[in-house]
PDB file of N, CA, C and O in Angstrom, chain B, residues numbered from 101:
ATOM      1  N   UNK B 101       0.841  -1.175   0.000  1.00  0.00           N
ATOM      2  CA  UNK B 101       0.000   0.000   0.000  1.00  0.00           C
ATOM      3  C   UNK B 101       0.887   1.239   0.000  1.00  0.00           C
ATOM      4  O   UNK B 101       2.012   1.296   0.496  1.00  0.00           O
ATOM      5  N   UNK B 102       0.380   2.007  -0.482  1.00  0.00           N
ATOM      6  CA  UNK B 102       1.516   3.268  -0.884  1.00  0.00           C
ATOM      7  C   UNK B 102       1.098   3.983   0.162  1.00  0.00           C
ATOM      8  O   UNK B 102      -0.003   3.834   0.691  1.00  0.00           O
ATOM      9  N   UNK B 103       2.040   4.873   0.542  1.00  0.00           N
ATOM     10  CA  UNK B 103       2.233   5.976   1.747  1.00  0.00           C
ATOM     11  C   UNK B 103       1.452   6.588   1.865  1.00  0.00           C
ATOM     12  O   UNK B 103       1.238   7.108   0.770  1.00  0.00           O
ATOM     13  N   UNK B 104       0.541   7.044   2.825  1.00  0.00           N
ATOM     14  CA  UNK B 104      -0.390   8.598   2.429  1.00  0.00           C
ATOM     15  C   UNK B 104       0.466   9.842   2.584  1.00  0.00           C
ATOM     16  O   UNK B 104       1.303  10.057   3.461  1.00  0.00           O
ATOM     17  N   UNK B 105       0.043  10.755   1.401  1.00  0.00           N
ATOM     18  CA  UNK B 105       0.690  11.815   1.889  1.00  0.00           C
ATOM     19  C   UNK B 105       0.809  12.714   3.335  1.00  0.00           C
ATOM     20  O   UNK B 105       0.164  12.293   4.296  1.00  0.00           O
ATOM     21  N   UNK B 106       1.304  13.460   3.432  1.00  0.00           N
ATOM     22  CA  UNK B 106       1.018  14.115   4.641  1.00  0.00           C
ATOM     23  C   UNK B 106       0.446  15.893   4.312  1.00  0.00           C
ATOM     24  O   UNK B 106       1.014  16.796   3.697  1.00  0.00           O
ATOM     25  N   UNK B 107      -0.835  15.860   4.991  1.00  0.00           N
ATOM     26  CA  UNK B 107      -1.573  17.026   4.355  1.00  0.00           C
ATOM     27  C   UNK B 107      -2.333  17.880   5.917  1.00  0.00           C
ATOM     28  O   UNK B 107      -2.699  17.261   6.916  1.00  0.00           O
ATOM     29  N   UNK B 108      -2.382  18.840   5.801  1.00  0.00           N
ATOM     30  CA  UNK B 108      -2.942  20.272   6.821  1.00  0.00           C
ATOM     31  C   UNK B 108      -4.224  19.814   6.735  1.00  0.00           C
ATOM     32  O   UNK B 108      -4.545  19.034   5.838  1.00  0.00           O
ATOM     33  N   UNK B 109      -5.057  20.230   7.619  1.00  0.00           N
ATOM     34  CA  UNK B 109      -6.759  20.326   7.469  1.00  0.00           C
ATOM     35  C   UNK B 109      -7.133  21.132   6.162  1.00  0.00           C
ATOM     36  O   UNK B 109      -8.030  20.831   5.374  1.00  0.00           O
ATOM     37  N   UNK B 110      -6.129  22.398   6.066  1.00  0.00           N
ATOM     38  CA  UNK B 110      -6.905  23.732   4.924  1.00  0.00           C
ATOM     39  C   UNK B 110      -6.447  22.834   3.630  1.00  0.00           C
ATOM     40  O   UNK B 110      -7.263  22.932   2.713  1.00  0.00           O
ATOM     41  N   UNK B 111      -5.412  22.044   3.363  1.00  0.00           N
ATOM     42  CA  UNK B 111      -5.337  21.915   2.243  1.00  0.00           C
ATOM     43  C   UNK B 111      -6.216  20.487   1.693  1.00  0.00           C
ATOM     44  O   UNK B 111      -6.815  20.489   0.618  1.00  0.00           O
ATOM     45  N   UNK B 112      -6.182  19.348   2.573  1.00  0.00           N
ATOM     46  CA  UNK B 112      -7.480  18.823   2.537  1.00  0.00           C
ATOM     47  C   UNK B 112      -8.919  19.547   2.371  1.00  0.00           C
ATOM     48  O   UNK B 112      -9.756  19.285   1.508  1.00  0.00           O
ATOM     49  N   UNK B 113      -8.998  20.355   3.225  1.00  0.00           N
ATOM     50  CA  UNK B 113     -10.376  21.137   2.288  1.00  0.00           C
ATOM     51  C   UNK B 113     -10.919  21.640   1.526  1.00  0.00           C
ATOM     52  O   UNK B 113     -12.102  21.811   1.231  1.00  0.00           O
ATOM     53  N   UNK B 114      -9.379  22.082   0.924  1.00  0.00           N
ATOM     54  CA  UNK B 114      -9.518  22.741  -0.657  1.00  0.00           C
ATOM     55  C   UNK B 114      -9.484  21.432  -1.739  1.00  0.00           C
ATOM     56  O   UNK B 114     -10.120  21.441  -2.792  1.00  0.00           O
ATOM     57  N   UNK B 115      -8.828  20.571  -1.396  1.00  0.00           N
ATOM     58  CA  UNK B 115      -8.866  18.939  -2.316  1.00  0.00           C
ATOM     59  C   UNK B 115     -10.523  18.772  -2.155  1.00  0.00           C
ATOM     60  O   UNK B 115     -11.126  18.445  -3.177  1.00  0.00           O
ATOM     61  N   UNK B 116     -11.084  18.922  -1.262  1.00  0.00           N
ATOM     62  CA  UNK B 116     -12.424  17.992  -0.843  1.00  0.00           C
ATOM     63  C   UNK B 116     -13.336  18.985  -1.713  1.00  0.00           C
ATOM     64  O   UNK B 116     -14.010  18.399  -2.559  1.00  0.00           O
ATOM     65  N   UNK B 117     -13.443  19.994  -1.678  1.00  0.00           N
ATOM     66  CA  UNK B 117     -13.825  21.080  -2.817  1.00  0.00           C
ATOM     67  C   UNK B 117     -13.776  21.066  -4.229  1.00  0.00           C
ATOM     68  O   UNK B 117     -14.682  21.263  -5.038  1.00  0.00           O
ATOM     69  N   UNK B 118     -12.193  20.718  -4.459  1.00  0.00           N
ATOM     70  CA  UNK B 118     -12.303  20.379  -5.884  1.00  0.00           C
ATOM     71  C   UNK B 118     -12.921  19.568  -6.622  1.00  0.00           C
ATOM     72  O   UNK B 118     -13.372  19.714  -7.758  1.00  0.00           O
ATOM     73  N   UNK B 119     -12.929  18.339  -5.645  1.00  0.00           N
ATOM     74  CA  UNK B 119     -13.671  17.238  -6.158  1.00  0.00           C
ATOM     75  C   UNK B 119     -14.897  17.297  -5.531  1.00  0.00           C
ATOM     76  O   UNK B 119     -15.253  16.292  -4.916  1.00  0.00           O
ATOM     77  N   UNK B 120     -15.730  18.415  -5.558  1.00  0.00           N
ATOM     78  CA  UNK B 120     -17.299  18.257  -5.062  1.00  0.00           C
ATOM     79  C   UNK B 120     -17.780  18.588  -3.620  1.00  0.00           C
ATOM     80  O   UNK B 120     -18.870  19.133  -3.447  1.00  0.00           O
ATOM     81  N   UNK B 121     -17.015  18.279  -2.651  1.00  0.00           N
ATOM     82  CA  UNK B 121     -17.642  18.725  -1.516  1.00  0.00           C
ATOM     83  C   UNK B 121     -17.838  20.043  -1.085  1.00  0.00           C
ATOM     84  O   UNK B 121     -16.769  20.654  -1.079  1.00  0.00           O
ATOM     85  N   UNK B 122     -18.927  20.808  -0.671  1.00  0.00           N
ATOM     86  CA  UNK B 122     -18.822  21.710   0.127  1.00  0.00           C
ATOM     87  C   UNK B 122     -19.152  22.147   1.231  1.00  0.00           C
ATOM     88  O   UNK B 122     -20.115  21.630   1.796  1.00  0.00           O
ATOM     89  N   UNK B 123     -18.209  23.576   2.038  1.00  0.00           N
ATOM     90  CA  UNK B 123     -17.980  23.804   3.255  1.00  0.00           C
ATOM     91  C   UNK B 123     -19.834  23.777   3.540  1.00  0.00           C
ATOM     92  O   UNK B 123     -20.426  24.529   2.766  1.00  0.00           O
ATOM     93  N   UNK B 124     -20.537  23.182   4.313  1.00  0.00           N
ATOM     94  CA  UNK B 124     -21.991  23.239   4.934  1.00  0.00           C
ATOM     95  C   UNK B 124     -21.665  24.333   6.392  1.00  0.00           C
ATOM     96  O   UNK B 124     -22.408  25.298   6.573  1.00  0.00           O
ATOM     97  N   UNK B 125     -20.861  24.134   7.054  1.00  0.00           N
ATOM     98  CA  UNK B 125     -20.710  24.826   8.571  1.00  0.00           C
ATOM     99  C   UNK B 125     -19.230  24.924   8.816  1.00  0.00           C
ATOM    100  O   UNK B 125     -18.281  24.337   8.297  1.00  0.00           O
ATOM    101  N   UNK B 126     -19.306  25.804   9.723  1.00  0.00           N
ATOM    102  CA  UNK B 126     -17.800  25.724  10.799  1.00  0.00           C
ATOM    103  C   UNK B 126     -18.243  26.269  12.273  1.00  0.00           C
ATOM    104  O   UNK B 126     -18.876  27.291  12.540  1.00  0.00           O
ATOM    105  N   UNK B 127     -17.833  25.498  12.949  1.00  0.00           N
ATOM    106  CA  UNK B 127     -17.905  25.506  14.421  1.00  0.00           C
ATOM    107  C   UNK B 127     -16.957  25.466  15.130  1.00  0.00           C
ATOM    108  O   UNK B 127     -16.554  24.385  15.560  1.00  0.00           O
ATOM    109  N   UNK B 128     -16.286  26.770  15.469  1.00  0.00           N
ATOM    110  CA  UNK B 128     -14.689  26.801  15.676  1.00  0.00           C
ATOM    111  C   UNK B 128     -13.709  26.475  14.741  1.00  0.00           C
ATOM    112  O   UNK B 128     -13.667  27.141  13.707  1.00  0.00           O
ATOM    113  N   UNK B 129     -12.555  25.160  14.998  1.00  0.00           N
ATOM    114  CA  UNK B 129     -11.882  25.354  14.387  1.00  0.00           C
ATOM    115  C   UNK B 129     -12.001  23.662  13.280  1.00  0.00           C
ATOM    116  O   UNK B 129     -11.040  23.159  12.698  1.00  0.00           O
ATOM    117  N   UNK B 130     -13.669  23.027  13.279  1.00  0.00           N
ATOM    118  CA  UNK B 130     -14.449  21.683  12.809  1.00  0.00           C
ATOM    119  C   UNK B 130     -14.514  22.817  11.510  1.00  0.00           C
ATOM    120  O   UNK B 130     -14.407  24.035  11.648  1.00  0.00           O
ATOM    121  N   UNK B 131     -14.688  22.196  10.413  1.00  0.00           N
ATOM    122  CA  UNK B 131     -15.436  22.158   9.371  1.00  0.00           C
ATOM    123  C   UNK B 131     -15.937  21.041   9.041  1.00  0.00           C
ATOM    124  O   UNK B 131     -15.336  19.979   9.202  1.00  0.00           O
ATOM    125  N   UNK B 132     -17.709  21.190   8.277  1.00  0.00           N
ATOM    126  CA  UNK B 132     -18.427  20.266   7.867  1.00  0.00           C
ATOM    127  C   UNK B 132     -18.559  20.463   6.601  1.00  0.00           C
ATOM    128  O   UNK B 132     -18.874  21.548   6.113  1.00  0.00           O
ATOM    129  N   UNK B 133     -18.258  19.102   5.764  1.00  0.00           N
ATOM    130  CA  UNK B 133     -18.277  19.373   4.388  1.00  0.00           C
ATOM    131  C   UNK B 133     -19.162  18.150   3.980  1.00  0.00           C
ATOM    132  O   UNK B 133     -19.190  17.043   4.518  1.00  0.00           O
ATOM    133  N   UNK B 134     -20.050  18.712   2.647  1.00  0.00           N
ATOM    134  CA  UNK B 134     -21.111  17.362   2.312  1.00  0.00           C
ATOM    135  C   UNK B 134     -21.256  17.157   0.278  1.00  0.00           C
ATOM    136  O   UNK B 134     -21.488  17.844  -0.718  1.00  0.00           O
ATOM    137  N   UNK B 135     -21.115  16.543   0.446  1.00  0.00           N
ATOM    138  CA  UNK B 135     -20.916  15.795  -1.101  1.00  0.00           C
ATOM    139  C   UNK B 135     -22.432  15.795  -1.476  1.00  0.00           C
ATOM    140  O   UNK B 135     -23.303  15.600  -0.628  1.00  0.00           O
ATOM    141  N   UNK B 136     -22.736  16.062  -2.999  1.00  0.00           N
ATOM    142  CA  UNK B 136     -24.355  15.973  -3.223  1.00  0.00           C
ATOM    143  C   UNK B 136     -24.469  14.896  -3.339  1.00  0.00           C
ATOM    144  O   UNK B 136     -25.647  14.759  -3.667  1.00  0.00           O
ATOM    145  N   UNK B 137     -23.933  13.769  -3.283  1.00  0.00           N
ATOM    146  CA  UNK B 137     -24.573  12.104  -2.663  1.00  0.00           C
ATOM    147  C   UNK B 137     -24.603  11.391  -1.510  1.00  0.00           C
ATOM    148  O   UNK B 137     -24.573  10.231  -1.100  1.00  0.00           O
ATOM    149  N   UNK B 138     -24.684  12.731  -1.069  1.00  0.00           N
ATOM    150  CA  UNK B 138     -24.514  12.580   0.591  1.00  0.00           C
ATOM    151  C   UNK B 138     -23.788  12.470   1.184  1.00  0.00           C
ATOM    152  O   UNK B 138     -24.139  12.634   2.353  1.00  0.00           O
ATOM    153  N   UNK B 139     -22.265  12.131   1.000  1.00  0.00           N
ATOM    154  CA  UNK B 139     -21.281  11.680   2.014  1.00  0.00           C
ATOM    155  C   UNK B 139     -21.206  13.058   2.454  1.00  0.00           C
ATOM    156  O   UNK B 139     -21.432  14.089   1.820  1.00  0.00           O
ATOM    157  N   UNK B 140     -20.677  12.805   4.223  1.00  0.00           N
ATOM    158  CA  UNK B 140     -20.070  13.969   5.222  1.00  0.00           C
ATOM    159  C   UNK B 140     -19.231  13.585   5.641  1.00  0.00           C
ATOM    160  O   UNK B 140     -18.962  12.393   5.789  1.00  0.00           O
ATOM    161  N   UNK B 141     -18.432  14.761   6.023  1.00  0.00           N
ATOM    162  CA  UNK B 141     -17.103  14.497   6.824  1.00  0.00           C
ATOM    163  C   UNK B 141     -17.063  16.004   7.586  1.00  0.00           C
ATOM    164  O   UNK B 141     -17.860  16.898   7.303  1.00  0.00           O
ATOM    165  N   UNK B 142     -15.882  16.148   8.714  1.00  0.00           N
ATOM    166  CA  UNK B 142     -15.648  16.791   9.228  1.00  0.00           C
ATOM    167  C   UNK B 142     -14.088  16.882   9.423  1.00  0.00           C
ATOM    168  O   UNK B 142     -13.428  15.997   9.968  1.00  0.00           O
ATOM    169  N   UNK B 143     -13.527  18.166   8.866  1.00  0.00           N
ATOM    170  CA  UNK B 143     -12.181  17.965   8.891  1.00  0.00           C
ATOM    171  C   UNK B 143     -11.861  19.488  10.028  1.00  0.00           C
ATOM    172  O   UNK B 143     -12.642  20.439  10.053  1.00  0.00           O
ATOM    173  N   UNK B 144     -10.509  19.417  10.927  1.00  0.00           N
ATOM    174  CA  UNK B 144     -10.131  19.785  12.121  1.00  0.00           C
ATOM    175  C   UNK B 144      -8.961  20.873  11.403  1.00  0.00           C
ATOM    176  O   UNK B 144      -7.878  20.590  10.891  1.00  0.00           O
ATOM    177  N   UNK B 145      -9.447  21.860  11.533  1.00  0.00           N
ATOM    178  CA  UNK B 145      -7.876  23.084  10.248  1.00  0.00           C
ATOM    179  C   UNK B 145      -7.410  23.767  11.675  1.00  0.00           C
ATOM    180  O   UNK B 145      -7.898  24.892  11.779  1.00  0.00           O
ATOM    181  N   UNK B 146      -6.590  23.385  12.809  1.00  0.00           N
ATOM    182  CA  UNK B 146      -5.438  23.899  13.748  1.00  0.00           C
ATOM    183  C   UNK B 146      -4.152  24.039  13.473  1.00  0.00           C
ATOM    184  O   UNK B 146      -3.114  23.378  13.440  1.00  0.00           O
ATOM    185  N   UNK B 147      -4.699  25.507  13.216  1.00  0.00           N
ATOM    186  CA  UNK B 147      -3.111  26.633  12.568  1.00  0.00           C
ATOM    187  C   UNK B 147      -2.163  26.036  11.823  1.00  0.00           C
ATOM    188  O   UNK B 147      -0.952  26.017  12.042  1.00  0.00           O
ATOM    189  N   UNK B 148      -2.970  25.377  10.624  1.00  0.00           N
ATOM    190  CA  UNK B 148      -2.396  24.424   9.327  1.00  0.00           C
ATOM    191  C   UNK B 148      -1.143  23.267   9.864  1.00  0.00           C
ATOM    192  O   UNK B 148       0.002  23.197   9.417  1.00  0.00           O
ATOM    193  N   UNK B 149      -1.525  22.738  10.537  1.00  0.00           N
ATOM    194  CA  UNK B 149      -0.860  21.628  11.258  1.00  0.00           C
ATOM    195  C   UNK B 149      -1.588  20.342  10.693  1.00  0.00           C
ATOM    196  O   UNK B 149      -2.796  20.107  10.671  1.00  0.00           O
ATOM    197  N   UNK B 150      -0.252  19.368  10.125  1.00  0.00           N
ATOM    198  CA  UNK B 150      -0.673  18.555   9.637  1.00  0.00           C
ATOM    199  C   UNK B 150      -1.859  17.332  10.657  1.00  0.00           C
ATOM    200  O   UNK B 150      -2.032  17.199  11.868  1.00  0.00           O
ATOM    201  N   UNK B 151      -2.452  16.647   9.473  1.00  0.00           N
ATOM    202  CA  UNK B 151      -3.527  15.734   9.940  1.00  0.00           C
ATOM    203  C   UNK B 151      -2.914  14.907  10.599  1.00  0.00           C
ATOM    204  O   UNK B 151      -1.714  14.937  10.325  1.00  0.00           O
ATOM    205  N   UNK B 152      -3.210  14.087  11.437  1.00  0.00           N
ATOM    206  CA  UNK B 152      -2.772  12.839  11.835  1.00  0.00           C
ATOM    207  C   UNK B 152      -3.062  11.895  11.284  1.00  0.00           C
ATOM    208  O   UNK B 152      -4.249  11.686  11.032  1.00  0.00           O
ATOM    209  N   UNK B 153      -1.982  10.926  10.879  1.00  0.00           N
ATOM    210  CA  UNK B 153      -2.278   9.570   9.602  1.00  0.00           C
ATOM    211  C   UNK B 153      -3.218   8.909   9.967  1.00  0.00           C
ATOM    212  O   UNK B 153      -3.997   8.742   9.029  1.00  0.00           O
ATOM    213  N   UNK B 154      -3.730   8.169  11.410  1.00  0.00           N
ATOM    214  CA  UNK B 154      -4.998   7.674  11.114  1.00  0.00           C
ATOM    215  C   UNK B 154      -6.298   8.437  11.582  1.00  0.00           C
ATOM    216  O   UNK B 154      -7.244   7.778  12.013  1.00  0.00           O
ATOM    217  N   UNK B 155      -6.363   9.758  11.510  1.00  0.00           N
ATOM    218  CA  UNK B 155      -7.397  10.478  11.715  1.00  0.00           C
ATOM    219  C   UNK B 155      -8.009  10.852   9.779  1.00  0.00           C
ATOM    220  O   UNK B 155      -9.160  10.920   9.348  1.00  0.00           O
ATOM    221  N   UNK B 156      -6.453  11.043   8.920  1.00  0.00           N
ATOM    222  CA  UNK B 156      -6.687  11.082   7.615  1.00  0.00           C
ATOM    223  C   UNK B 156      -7.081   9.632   7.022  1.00  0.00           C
ATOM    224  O   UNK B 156      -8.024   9.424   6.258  1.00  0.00           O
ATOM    225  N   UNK B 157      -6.009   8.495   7.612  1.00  0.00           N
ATOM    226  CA  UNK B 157      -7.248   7.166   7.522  1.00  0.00           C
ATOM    227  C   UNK B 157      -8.441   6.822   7.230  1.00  0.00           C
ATOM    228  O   UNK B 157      -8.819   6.182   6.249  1.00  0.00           O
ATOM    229  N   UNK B 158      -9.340   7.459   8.507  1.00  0.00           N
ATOM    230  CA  UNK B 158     -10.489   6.869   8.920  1.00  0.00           C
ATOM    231  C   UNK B 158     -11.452   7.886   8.022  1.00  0.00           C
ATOM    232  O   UNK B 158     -12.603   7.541   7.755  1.00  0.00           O
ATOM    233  N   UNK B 159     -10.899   9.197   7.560  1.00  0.00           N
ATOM    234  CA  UNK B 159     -11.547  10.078   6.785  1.00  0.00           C
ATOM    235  C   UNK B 159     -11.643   9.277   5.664  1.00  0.00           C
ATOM    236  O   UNK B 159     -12.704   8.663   5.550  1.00  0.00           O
ATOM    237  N   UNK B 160     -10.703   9.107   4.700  1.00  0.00           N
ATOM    238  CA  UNK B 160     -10.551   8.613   3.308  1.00  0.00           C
ATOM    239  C   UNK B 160     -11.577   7.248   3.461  1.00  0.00           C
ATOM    240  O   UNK B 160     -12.627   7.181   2.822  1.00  0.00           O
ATOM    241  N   UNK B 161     -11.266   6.502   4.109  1.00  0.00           N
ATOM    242  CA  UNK B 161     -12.200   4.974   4.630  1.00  0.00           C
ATOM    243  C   UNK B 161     -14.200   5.197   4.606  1.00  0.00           C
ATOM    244  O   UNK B 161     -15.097   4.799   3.863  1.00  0.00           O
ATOM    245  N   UNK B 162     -14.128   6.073   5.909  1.00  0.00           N
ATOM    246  CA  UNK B 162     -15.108   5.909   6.415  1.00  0.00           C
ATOM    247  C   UNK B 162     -15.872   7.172   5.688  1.00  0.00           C
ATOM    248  O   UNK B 162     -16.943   6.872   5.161  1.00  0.00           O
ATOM    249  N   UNK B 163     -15.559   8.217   5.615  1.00  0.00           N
ATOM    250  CA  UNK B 163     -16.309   9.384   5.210  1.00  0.00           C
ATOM    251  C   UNK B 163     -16.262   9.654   3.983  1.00  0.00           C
ATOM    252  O   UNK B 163     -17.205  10.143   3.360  1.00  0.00           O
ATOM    253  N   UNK B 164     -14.711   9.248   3.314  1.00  0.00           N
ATOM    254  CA  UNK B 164     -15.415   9.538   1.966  1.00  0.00           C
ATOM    255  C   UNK B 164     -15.664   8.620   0.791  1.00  0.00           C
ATOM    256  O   UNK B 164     -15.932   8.644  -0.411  1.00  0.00           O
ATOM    257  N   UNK B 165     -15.377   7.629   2.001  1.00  0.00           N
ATOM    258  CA  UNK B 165     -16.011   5.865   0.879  1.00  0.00           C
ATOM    259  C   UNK B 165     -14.781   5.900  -0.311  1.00  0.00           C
ATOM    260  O   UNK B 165     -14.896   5.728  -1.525  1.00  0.00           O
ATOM    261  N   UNK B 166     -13.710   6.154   0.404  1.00  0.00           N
ATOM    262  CA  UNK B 166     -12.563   5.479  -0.848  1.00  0.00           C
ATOM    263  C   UNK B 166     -11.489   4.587  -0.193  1.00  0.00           C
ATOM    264  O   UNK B 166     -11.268   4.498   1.015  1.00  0.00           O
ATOM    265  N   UNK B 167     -10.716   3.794  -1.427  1.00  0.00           N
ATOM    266  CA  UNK B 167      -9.585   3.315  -0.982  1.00  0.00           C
ATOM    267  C   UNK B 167      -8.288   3.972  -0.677  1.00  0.00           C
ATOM    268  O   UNK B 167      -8.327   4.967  -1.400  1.00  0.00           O
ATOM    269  N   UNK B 168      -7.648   3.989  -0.310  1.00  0.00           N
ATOM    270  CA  UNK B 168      -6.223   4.932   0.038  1.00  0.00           C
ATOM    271  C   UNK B 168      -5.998   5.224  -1.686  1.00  0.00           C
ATOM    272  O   UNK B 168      -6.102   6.321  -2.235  1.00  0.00           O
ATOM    273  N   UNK B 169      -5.633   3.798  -2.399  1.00  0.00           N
ATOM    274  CA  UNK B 169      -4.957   4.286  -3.816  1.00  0.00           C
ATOM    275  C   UNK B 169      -5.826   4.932  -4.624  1.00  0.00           C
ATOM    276  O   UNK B 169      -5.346   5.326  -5.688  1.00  0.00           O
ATOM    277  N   UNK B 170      -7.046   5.167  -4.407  1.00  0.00           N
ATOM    278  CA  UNK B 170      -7.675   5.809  -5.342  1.00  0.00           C
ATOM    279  C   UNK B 170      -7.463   7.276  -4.665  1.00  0.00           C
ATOM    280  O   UNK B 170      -7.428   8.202  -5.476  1.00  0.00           O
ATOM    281  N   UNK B 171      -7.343   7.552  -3.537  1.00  0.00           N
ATOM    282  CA  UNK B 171      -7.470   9.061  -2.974  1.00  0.00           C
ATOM    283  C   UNK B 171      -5.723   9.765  -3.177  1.00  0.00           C
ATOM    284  O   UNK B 171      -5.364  10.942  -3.218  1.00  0.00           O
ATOM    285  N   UNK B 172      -4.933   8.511  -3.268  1.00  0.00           N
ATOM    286  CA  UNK B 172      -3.366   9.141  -3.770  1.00  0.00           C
ATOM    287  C   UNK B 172      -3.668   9.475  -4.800  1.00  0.00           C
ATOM    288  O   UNK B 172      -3.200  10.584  -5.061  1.00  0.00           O
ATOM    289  N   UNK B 173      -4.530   8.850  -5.938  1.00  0.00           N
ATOM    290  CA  UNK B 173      -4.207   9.274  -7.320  1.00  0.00           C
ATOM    291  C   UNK B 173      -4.791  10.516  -7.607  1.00  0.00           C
ATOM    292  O   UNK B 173      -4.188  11.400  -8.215  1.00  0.00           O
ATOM    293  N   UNK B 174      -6.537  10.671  -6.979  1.00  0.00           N
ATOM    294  CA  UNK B 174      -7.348  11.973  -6.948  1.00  0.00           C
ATOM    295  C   UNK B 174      -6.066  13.232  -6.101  1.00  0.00           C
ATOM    296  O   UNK B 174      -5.775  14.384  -6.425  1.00  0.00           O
ATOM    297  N   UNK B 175      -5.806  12.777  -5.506  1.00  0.00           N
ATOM    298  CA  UNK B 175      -4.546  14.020  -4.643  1.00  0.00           C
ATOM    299  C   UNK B 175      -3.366  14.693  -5.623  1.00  0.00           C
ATOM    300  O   UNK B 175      -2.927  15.826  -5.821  1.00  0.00           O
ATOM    301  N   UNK B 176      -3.108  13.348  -6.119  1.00  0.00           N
ATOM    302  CA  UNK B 176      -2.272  13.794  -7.202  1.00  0.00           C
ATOM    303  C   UNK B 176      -2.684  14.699  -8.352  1.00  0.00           C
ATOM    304  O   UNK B 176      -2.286  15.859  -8.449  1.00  0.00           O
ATOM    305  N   UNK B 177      -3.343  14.225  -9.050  1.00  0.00           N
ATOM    306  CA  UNK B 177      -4.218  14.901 -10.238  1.00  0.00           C
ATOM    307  C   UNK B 177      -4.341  16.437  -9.690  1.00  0.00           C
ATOM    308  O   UNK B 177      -3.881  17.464 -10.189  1.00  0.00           O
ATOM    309  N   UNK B 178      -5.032  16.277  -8.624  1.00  0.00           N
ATOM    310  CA  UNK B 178      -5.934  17.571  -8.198  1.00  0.00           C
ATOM    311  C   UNK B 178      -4.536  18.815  -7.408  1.00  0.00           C
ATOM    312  O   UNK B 178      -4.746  19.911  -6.887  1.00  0.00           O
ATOM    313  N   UNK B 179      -3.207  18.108  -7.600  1.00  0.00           N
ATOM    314  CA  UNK B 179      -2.329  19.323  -6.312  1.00  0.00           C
ATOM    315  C   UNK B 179      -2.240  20.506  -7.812  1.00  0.00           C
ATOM    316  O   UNK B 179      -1.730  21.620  -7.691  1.00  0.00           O
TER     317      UNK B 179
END
């Protein structure tokens, strides 16, 4: 399995944007972002400090219904 990159909350949110999601709320320093097929997620932007690998994990997995290699390749395309 290939490496995940290592990425900030803000710049994950601008990826999650490109490809469709948008900002719904912010509640401090949470953003809620929602895909028009429904998927949600909530990503954590503290003073552009990178994500933690399995907090970006469980995002890519659970929230936005992908495999790691498909979200390296969308990352790629989209920097």
């Amino acid at each position: 399995m290939p490496q995940l990159p290592v990425i900030s909350g803000k710049a994950l949110i601008k990826f999650l944007e490109a490809i469709g999601f948008i900002v719904v709320r912010v509640i401090g320093s949470h953003h809620r972002l929602r895909h028009s097929d429904g998927r949600v997620t909530t990503i954590p932007v503290h003073n552009n400090q990178d994500l933690p690998k399995g907090l970006l994990r469980k995002i890519i997995r659970e929230d936005l219904e992908l495999d790691p290699e498909t979200f390296i390749e969308l990352w790629n395309l989209n920097k």
